[in-house]
N, CA, C and O of each residue as an XYZ file, in Angstrom:
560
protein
N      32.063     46.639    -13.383
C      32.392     45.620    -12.408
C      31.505     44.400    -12.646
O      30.280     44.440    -12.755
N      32.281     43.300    -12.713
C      31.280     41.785    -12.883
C      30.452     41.770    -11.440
O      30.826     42.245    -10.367
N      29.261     41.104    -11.733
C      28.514     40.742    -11.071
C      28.309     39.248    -10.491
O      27.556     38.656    -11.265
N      28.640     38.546     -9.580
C      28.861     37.259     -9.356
C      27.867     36.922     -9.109
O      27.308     37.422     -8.133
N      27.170     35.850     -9.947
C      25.915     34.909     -9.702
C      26.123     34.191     -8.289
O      26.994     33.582     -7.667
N      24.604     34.691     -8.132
C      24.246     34.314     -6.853
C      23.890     32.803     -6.372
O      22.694     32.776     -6.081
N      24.254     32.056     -6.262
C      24.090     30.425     -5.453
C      22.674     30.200     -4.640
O      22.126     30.919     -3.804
N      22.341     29.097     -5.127
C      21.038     28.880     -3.917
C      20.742     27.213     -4.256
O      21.026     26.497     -5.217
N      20.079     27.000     -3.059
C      20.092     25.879     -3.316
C      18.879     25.580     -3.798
O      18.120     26.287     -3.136
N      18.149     24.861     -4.668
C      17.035     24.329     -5.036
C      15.926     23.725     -4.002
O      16.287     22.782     -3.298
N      14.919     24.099     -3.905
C      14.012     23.110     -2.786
C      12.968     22.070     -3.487
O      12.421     21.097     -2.967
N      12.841     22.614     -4.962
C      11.905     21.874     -6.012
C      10.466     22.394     -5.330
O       9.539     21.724     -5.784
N      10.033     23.370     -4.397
C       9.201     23.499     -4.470
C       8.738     25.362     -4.959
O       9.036     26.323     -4.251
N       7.945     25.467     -6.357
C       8.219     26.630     -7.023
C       7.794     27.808     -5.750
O       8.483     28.744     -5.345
N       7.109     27.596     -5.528
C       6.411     28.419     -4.266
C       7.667     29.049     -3.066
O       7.669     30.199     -2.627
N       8.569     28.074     -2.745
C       9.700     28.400     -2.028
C      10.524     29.113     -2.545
O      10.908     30.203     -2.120
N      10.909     28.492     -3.626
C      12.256     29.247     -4.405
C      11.481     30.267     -5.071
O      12.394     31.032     -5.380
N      10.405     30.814     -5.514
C       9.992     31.743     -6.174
C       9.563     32.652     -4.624
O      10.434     33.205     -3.952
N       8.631     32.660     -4.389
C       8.010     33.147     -3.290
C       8.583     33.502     -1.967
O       8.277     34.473     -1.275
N       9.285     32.762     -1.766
C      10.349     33.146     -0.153
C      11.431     34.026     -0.390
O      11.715     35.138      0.056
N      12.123     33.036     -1.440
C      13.293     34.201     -1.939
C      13.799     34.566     -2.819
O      15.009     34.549     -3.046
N      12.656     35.095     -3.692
C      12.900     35.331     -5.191
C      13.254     34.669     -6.221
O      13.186     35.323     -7.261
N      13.594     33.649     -6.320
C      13.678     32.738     -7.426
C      15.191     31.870     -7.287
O      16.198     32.351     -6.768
N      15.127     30.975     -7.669
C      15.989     30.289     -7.574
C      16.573     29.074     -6.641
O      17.153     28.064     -7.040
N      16.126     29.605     -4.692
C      16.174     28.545     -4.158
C      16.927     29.143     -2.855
O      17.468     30.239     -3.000
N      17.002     28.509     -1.598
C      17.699     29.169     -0.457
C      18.981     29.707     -1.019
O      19.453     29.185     -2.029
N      19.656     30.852     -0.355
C      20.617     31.711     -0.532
C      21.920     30.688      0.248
O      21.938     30.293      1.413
N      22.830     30.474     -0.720
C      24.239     30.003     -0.051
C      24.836     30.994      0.388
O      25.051     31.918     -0.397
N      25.235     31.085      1.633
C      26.398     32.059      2.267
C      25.722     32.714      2.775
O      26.451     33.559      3.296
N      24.188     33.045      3.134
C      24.031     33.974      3.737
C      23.008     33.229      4.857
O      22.372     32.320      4.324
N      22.794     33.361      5.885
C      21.912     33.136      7.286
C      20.583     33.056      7.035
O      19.912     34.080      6.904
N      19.994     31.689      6.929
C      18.695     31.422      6.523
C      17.874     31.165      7.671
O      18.677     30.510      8.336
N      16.688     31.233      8.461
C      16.205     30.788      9.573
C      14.858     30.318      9.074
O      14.022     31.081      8.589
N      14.646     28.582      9.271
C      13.270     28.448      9.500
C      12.866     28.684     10.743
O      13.649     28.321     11.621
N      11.646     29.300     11.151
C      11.235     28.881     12.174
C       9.919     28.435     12.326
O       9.303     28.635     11.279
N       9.120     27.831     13.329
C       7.794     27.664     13.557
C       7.705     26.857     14.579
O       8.690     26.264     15.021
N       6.155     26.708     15.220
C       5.674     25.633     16.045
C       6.767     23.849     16.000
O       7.622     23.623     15.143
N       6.455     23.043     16.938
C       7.211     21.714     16.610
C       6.211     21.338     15.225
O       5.371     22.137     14.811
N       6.386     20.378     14.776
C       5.754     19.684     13.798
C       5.821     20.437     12.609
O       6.127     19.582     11.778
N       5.757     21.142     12.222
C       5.953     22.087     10.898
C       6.578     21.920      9.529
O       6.271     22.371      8.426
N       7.569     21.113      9.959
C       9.097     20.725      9.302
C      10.422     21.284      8.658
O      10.978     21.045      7.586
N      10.826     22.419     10.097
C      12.047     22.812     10.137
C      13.118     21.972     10.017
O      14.137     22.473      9.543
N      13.145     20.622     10.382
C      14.096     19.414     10.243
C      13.818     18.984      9.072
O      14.967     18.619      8.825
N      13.337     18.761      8.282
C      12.478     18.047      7.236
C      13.178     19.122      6.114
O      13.748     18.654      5.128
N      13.106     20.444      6.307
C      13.324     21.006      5.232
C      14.877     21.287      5.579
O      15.415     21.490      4.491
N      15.845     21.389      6.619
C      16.720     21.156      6.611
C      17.929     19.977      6.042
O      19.036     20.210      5.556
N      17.290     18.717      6.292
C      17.462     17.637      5.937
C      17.319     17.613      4.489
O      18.389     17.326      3.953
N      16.436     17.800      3.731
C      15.987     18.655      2.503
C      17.116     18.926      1.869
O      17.514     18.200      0.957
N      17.832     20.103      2.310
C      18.658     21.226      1.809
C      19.672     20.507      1.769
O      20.148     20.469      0.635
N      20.734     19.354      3.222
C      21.420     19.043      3.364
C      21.447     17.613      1.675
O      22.471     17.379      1.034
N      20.299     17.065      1.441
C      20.163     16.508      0.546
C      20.477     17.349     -0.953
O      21.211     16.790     -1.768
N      19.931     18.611     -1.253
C      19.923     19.275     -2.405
C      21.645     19.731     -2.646
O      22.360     19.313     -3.557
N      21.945     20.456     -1.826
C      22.837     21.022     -2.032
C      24.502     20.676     -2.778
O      25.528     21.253     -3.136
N      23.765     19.069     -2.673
C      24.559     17.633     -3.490
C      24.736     17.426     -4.818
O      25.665     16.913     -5.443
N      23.560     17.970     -5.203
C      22.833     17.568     -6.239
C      24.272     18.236     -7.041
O      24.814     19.200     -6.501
N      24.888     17.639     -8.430
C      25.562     18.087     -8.979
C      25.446     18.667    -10.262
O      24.927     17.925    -11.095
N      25.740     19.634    -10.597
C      25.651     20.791    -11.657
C      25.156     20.379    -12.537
O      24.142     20.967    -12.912
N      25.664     19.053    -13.378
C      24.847     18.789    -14.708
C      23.716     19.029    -14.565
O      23.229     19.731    -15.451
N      22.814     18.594    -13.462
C      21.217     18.207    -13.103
C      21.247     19.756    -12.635
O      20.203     19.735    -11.982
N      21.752     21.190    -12.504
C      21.172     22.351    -12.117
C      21.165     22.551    -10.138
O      20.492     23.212     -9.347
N      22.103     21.744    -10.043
C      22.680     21.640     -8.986
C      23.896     22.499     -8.490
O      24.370     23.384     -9.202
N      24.480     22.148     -6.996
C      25.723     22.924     -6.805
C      26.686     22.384     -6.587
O      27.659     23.052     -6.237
N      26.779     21.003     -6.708
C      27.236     19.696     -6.155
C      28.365     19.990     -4.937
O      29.495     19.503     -4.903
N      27.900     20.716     -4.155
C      28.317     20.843     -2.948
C      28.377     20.112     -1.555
O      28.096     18.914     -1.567
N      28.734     20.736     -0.273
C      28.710     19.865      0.838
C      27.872     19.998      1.653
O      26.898     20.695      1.367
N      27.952     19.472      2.742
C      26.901     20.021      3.903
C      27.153     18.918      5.200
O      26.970     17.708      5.066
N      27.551     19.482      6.320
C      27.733     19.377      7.642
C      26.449     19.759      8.134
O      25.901     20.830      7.871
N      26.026     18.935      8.789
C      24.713     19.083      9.376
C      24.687     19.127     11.103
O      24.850     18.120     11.793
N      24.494     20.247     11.546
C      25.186     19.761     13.183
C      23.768     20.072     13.783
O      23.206     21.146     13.568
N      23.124     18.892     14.684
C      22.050     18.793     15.063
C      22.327     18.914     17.045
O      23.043     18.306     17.841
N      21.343     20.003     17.150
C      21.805     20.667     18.427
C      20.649     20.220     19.841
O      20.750     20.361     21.059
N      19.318     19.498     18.732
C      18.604     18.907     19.568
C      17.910     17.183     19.392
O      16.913     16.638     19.866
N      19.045     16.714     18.442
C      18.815     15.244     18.550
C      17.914     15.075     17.882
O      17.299     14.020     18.042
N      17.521     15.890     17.009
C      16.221     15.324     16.095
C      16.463     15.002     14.566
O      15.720     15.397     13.668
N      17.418     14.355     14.414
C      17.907     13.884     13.167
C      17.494     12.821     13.004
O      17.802     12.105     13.957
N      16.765     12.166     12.041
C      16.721     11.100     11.906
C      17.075     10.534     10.807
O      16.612     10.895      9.725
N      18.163      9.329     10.967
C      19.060      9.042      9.607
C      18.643      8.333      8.761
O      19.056      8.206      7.608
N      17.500      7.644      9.456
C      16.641      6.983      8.429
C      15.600      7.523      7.357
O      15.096      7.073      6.327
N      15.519      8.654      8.057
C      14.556      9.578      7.098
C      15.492     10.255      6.111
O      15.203     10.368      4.920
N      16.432     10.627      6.555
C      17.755     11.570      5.817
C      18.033     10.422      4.281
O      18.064     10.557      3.058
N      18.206      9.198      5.393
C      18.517      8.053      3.857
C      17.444      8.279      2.851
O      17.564      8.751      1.720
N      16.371      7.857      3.463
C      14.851      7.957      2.038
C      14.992      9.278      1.586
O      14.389      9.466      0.530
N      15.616     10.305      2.051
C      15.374     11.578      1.234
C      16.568     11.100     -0.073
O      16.312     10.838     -1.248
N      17.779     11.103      0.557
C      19.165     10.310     -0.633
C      18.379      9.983     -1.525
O      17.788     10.577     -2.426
N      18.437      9.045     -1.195
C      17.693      7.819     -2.058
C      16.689      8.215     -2.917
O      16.882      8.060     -4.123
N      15.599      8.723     -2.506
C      14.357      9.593     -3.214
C      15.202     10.762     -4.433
O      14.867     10.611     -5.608
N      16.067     11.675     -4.172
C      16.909     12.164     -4.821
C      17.630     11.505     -5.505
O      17.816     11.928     -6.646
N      17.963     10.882     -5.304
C      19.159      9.757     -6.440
C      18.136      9.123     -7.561
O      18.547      8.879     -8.696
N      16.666      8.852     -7.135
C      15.715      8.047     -7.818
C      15.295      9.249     -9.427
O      15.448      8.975    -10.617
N      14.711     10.649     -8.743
C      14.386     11.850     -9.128
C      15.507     12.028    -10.099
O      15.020     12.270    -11.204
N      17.011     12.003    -10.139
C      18.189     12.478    -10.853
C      17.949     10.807    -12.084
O      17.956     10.914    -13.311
N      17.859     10.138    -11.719
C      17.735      8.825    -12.732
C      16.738      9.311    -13.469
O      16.957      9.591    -14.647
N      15.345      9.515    -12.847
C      14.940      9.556    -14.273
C      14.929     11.228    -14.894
O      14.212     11.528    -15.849
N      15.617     11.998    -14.363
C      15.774     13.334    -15.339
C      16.957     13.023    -16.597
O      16.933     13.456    -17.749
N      18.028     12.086    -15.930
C      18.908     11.159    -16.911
C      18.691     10.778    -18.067
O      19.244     11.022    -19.139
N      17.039      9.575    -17.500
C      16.667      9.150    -18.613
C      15.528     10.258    -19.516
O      15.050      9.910    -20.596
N      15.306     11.204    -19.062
C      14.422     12.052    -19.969
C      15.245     12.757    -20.709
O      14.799     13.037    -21.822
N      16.321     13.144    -20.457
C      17.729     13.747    -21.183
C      18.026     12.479    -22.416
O      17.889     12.421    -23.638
N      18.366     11.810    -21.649
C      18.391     10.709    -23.066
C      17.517     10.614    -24.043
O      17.807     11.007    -25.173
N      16.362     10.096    -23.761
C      15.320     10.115    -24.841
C      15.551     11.435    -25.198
O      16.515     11.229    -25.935
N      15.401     12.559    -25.227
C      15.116     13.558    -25.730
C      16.347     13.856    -26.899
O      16.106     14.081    -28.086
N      17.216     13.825    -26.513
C      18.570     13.856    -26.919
C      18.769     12.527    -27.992
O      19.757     12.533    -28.726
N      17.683     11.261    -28.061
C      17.921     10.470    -29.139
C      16.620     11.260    -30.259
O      16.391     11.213    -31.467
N      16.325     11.589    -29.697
C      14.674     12.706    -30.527
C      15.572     13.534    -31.562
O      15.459     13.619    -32.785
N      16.417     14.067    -30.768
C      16.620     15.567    -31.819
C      17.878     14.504    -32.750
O      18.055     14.672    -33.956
N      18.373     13.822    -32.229
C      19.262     13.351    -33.175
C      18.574     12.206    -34.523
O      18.912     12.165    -35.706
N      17.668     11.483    -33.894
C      16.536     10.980    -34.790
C      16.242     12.246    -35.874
O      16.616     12.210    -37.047
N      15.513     13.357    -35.273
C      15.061     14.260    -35.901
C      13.392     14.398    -35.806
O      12.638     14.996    -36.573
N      13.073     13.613    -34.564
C      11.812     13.448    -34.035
C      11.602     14.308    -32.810
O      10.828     13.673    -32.093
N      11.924     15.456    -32.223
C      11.853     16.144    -31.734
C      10.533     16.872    -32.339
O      10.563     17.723    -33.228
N       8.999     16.226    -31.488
C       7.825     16.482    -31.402
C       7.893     18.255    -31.260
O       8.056     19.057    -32.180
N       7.733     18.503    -29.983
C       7.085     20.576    -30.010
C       7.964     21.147    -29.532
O       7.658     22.340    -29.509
N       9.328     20.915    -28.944
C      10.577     21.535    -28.297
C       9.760     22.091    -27.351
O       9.576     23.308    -27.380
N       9.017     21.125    -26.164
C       8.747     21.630    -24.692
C      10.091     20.370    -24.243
O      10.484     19.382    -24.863
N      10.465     20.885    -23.069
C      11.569     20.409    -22.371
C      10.797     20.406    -20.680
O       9.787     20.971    -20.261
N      11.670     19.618    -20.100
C      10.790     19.093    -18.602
C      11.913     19.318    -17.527
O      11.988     19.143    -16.311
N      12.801     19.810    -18.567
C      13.903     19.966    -17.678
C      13.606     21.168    -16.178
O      14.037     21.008    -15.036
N      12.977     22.015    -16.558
C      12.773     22.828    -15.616
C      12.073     22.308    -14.110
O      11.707     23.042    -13.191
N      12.016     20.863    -14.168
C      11.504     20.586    -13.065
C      12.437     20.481    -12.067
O      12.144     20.581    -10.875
N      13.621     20.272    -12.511
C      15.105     20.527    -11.474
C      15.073     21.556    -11.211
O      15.818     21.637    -10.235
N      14.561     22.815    -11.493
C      14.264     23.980    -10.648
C      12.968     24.175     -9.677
O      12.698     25.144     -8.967
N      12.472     23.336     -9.806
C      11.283     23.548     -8.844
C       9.742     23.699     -9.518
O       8.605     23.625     -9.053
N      10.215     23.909    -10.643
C       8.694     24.257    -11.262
C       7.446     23.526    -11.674
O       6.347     23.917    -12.068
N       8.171     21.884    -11.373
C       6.861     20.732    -11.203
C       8.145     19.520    -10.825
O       9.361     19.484    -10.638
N       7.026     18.657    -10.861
C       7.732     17.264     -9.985
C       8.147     16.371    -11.238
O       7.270     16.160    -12.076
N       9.577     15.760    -11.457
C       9.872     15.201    -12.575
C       8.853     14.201    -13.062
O       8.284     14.162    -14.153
N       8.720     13.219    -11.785
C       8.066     12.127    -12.216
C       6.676     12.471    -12.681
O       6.011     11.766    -13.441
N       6.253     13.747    -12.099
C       4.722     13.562    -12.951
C       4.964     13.988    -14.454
O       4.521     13.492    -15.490
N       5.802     15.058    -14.247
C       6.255     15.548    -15.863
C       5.975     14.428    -16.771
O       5.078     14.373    -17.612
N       7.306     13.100    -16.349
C       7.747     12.501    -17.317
C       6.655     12.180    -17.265
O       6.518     11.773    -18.419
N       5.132     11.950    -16.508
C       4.028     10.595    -16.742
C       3.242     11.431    -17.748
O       2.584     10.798    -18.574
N       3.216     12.820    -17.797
C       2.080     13.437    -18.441
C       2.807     13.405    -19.680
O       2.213     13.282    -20.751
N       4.406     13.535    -19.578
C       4.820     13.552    -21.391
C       4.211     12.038    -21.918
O       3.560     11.942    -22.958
N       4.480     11.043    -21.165
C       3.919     10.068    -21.094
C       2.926      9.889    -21.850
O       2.988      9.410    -22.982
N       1.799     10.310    -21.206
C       0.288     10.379    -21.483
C       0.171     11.038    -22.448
O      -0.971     11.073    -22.907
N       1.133     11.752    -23.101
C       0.420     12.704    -24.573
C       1.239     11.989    -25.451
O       1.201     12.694    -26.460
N       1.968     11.016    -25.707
C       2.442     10.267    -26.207
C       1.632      8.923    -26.497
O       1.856      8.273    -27.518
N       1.014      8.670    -25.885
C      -0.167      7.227    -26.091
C      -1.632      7.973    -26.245
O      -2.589      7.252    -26.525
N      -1.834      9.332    -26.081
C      -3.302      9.764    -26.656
C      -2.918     10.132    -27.945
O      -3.882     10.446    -28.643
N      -2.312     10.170    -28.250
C      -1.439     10.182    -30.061
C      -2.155      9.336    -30.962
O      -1.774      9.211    -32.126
């Protein structure tokens, strides 16, 4: 019997998706509960999710939907936008690190075959990635 891969959504933070629920990222389809004290950021990481869950497949995404139904008015759309936006910024430059890399191997300058791609899973933050590939590129 096939086994159907399991869906989750990405949080980019390795600690979450490794540590909370085994790898990969919140569980689609099944009943997730944050809870805690106010201030914590049960909204924050909701808002979060409602942002990720967008994210579309090329980038290791699910490019899915999300209805967000807020039951105590604590949405804030302005914060929801800077998350967009912050995400849309994050997917540009994984774009452009795909590119360069992808003119590398076709050059035939493909330096040590480390890839940064894994930061769309959570396992570091693109932009520092790209600054440290960065930085070993000018201590050269």
């Amino acid at each position: 019997m096939l086994k159907k891969k399991k869906k989750n959504i990405v949080t980019f933070c390795k600690d979450i998706d490794t540590g909370l629920f085994g790898g990969g990222g919140v569980p689609v389809g099944e009943m997730t509960e944050f809870c805690g004290v106010p201030g914590v950021g049960k909204t924050q990481m909701s808002m979060q999710l409602a942002v990720n869950i967008q994210i579309p497949p090329f980038y290791g995404g699910l490019g899915g939907a999300c209805v967000y139904i807020d039951t105590e008015g604590s949405l804030m759309v302005e914060r929801l936008e800077e998350m967009a936006n912050a995400m849309l910024e994050r997917l540009k430059q994984l774009q452009q690190y795909r590119r360069k890399q992808k003119q590398r191997k076709t050059n035939g300058n493909n330096t040590n075959g480390n890839t940064n791609e894994n930061s769309i899973n959570g396992n570091n933050n693109t932009s520092s990635s790209l600054s440290k590939s960065s930085r070993k590129k000018k201590n050269r």
